[in-house]
N, C-alpha and C positions, 0 to 999 in steps of 0.2 A: 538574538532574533528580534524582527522589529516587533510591533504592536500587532493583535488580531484585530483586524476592524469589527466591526457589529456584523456588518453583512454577512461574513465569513461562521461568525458564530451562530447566527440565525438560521443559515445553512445546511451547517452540521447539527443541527438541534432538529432540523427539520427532516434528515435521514436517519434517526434514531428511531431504537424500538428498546422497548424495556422490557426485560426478562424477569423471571420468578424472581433469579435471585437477586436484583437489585444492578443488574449491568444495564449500561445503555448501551448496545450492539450498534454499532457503525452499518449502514444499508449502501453505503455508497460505493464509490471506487478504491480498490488498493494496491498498494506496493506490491512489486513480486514476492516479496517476504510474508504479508496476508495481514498486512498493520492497513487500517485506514488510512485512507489518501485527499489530502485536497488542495485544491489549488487554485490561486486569484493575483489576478492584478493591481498594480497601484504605482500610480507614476510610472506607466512606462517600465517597471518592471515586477518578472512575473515570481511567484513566490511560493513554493512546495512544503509540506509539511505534514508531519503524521494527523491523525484525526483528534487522538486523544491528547498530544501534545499542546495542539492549535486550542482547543474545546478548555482544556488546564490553564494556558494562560490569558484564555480569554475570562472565563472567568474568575481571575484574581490571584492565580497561583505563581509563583516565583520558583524556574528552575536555574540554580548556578551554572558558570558555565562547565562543562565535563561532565555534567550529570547524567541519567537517564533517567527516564520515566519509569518504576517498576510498576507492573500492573500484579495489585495484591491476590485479585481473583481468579488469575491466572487464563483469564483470555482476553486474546489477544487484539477481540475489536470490540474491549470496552474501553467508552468515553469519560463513565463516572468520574467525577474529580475527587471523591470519597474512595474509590477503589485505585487509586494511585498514588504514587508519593516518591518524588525526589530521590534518588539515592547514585552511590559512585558506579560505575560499570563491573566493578570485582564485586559489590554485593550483588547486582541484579543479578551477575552471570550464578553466583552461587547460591540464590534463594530458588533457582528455578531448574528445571527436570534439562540441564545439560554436562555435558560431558565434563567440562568443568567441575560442575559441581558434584558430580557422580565421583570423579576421583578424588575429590579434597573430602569426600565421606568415607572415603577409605581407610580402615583403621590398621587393615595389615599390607603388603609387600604380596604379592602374586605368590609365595613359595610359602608366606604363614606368617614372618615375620613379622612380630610388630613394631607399627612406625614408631618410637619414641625420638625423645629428643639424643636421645645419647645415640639410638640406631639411624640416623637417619638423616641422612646431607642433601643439600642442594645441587643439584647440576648446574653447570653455568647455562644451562637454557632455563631456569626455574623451575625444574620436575623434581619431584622426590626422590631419592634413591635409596635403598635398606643397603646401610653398612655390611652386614654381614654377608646378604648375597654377592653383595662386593668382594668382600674378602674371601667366597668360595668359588667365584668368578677367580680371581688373581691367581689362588693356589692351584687350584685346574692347570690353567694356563702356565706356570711354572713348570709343573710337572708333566705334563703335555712337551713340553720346549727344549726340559734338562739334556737331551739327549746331543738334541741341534744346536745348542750351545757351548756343549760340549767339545762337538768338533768345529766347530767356528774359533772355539779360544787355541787347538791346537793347529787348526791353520794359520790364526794370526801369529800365534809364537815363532811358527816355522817359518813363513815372512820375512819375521821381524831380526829374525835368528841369521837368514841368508844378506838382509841389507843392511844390516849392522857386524856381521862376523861372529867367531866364536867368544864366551865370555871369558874375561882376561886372565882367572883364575883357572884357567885349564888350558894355556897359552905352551907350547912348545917351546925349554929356550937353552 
């Protein structure tokens, strides 16, 4: 990201309001998402950016790149540079009231089971799965199947029986 000018930060300092609890509330324009918005020129081109983003690293803050901004007080159009702090997208996602994070608190399996490391594998999409439902998932299904496999093995024999001939040991000679 390039540099905040002063202007830019004079700006957003000047559509703040400060709340009991210590938040600078953003008064301006925002994203369809509800994050503060602003936006300015320079050289010819034009440059977008969150409120509390801009407002962080105008005042002195250093975010790597990947990172996000987690806002610690949990709303969403604060600026405070005290109420934010750097972190990767898997913690923000999981310090905060999402879906994400709702299922990685999850300590059992829909059916009771709990998640341990010995019950409990990865999907190849990365979701949890409880071994054992697993394994009463399988046997279901076996047993559900035994029947239809049944006559499947004695179709193929009978097949296999016509396009190969009878076996040699019962051979007429």
């Amino acid at each position: 990201m390039t540099e905040i000018p002063a202007r830019v930060k004079e700006r957003i300092l000047a559509r703040i309001a400060v709340s009991e609890s210590g938040c600078w509330i953003w008064q301006g324009a925002r994203f369809g998402t509800g994050y503060g918005h602003i936006g300015w020129q320079e050289v010819g081109v034009q440059h977008h950016c969150g409120t509390h983003r801009a407002l962080f690293l105008a005042l002195g803050g250093k975010i790597l790149a990947g990172y996000d901004l987690d806002h610690l007080c949990r709303q969403i159009l604060c600026c405070n540079p005290s109420h934010l702090e750097p972190v990767t997208r898997r913690t923000n996602l999981l310090r905060g009231k999402t879906i994400v994070a709702e299922r990685a608190a999850r300590t059992h399996c829909p059916a009771g089971h709990e998640y341990t490391p010995a019950n409990t594998r990865i999907s190849h999409r990365g979701t949890r799965r409880c071994r054992q439902c697993d394994q009463i998932r399988n046997r279901a299904s076996y047993w559900k199947n035994v029947e239809g496999r049944r006559e499947y093995n004695r179709a193929w024999r009978a097949r296999r029986q016509v396009a190969v001939g009878p076996p040699a040991d019962t051979a007429v000679g």
